[in-house]
N, C-alpha and C positions, 0 to 999 in steps of 0.2 A: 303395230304388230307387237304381242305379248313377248315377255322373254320367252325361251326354255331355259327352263332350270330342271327336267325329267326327261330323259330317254331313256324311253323303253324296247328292249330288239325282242322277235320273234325268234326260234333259235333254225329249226329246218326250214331250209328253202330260204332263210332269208340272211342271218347272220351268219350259218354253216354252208362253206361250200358244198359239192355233191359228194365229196370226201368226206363230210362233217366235221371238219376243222374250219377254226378261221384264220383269214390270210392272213397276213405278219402286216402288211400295210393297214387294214382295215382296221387291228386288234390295236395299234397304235395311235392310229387315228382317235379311237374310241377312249384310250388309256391319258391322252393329251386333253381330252374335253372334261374327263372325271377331274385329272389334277387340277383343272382350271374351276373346278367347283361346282359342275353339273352333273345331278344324280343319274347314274346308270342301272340300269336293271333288264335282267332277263326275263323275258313274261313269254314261258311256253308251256307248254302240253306234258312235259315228261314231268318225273319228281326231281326232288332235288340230289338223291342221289347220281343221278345220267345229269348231271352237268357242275358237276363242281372241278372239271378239268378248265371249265370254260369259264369260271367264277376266276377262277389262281391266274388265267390268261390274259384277264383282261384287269387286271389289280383288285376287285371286286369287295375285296377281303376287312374291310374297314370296320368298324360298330357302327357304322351309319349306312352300313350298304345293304339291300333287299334284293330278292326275288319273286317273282310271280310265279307259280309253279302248279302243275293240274289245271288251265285254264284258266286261275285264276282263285281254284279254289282255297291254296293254301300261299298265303306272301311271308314271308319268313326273313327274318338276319341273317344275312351270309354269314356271321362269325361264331353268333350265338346259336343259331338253327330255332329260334324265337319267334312263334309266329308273332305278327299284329294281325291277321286275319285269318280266319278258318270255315271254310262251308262244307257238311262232310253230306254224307247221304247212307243208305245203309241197306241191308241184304235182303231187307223184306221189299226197297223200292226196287232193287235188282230183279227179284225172282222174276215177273212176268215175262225180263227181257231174257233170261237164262230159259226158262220153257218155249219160246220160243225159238232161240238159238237152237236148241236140241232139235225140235221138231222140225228144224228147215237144213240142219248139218252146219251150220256158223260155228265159227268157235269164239269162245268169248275168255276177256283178262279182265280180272275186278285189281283192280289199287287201292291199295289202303295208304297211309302217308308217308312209310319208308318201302313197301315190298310192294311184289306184282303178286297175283294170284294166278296161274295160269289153269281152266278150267278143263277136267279130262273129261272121257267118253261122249266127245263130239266134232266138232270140224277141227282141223287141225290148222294153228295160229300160227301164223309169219311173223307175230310181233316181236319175236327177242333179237331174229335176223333183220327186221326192219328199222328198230331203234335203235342198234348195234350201241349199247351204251353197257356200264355197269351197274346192274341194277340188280338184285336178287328177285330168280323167278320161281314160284312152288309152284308143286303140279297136285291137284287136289282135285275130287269132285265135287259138285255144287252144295249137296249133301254136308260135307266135312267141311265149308266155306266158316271161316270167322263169325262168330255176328258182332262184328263191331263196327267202326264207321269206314268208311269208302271213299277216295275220292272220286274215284268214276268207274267205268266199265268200257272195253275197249274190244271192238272184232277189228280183224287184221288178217285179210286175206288180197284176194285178189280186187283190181280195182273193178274188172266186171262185174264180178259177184256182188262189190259192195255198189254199184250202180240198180244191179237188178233189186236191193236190198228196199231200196228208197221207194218201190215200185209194190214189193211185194208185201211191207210190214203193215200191217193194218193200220191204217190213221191212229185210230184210239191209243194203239201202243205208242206210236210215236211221239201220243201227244205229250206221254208222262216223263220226256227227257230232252234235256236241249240236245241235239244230234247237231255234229260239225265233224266234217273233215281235217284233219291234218296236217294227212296225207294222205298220195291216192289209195293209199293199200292200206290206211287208219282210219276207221270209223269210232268218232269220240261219243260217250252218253254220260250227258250231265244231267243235274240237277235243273231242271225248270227253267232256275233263275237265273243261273248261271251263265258266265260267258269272264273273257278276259278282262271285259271294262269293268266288270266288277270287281277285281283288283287292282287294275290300273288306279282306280277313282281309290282304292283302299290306301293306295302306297301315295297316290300326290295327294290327300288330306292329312293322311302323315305328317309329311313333310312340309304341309301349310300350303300348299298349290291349288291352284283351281287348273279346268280344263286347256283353258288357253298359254299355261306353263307345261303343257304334255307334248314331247312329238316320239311317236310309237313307228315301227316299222314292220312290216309285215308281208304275207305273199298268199297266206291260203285263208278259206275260209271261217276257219278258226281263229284268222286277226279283225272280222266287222266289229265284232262289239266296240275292240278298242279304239277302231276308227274313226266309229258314230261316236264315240267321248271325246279321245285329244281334239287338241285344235290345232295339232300339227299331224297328220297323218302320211305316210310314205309309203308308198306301194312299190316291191320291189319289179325290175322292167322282167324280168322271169314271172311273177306272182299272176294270178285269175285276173279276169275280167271284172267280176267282182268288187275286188278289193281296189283294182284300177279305178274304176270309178266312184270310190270314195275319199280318193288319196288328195292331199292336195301338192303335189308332186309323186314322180317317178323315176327313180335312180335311173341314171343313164346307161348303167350298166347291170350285167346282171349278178346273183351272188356266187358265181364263180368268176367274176369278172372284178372283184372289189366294189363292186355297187354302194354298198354302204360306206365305205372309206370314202372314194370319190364324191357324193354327195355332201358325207359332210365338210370333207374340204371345201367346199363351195363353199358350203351354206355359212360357216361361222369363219370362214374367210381364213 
């Protein structure tokens, strides 16, 4: 079996309890495997502004430490804010999905690489109550939108709605975005190509690693990409079915429960 020398956490539902904090056990746990010389990074969905309370928690803060941020689309230096990797997208691949939005009452957030854009005169967005991070959000119409680059676009409603959603968009539009969950009430639209493995793989060639130096953890749909890459994959015991059977374990516990702590006491003894 390959070393790990990368772990990688997902941050909702896996490393953040239902509180969105992490436990003092687990953050320790995490903090003892960094000192000991194994790269840590956060690889989630938010920007980097909503999680640098959780960068300082867990020692993070080094010239050699990264994160994954946007899915994957932007991996940057925790110290310097430096990317090494950048996939942006931009307002003219958005518009189809913002006419739509309108036309069905969804509400839609575009992200650029520090702010939220929050879209008026259509369904009204849960996402700043659902993120509950610090993040700057503007309220604009699609109209008065930036043209500049993006990381993704984001409806944030209810989980029915975003169920009925998958049912009602026309294939063809669907085809123009990777679409992943988050969470239930997060509907994500990337770029094509896009997914977290495509950071993950950005940040261990960095660092000179191949796949079988990666063990990623994760709970929602949002974590396959990086699954089907590492060759350590962890599915948390809360996380889909999904991602269950890609893991090649499943924390004994769940992430209000120290799942992540627990496990890696096991595993690195």
């Amino acid at each position: 079996m390959a070393e790990i020398k990368l772990i990688c956490f997902d941050l909702d539902g896996t490393l953040l309890t239902s509180e969105k904090e992490i436990s003092p056990r687990t953050a320790q746990v995490i903090r003892e495997l960094h000192a000991a010389g194994i790269h840590i990074a956060i690889a989630t969905g938010r920007p980097i502004a909503a999680i640098g309370k959780f960068i300082e928690e867990l020692g993070l803060t080094g010239e050699d430490d990264f994160s994954l941020t946007f899915n994957g689309a932007l991996v940057l230096n925790n110290a310097t804010k430096e990317p090494i990797f950048k996939l942006a997208t931009d307002k003219a691949a958005i518009t189809p999905l913002y006419e739509w939005a309108a036309a069905n009452d969804y509400p839609l957030d575009v992200l650029d690489f520090t702010q939220n854009w929050q879209i008026s005169g259509i369904g009204r967005s849960d996402y700043a109550s659902v993120l509950r991070a610090p993040l700057l959000f503007e309220i604009t119409d699609f109209a008065n939108l930036p043209d500049q680059p993006y990381a993704k676009a984001v409806m944030a409603t209810s989980k029915e709605r975003l169920d009925a959603l998958m049912t009602t968009m026309p294939a063809d539009l669907q085809a123009q975005y990777h679409m992943v969950r988050s969470q239930p009430k997060i509907l994500e639209f990337l770029q094509p190509s896009l997914d977290k493995h495509v950071g993950v793989k950005a940040l261990a060639e960095h660092y000179g690693l191949s796949a079988e130096n990666v063990m990623v953890f994760g709970d929602a749909e949002n974590d396959l990409g990086m699954f089907e890459y590492a060759g350590m994959p962890i599915a948390m015991l809360n996380g889909s079915d999904d991602v269950k059977a890609l893991a090649a374990y499943t924390t004994p516990r769940s992430n209000d429960e120290d799942g992540i702590g627990k496990f890696l006491e096991r595993y690195f003894g």
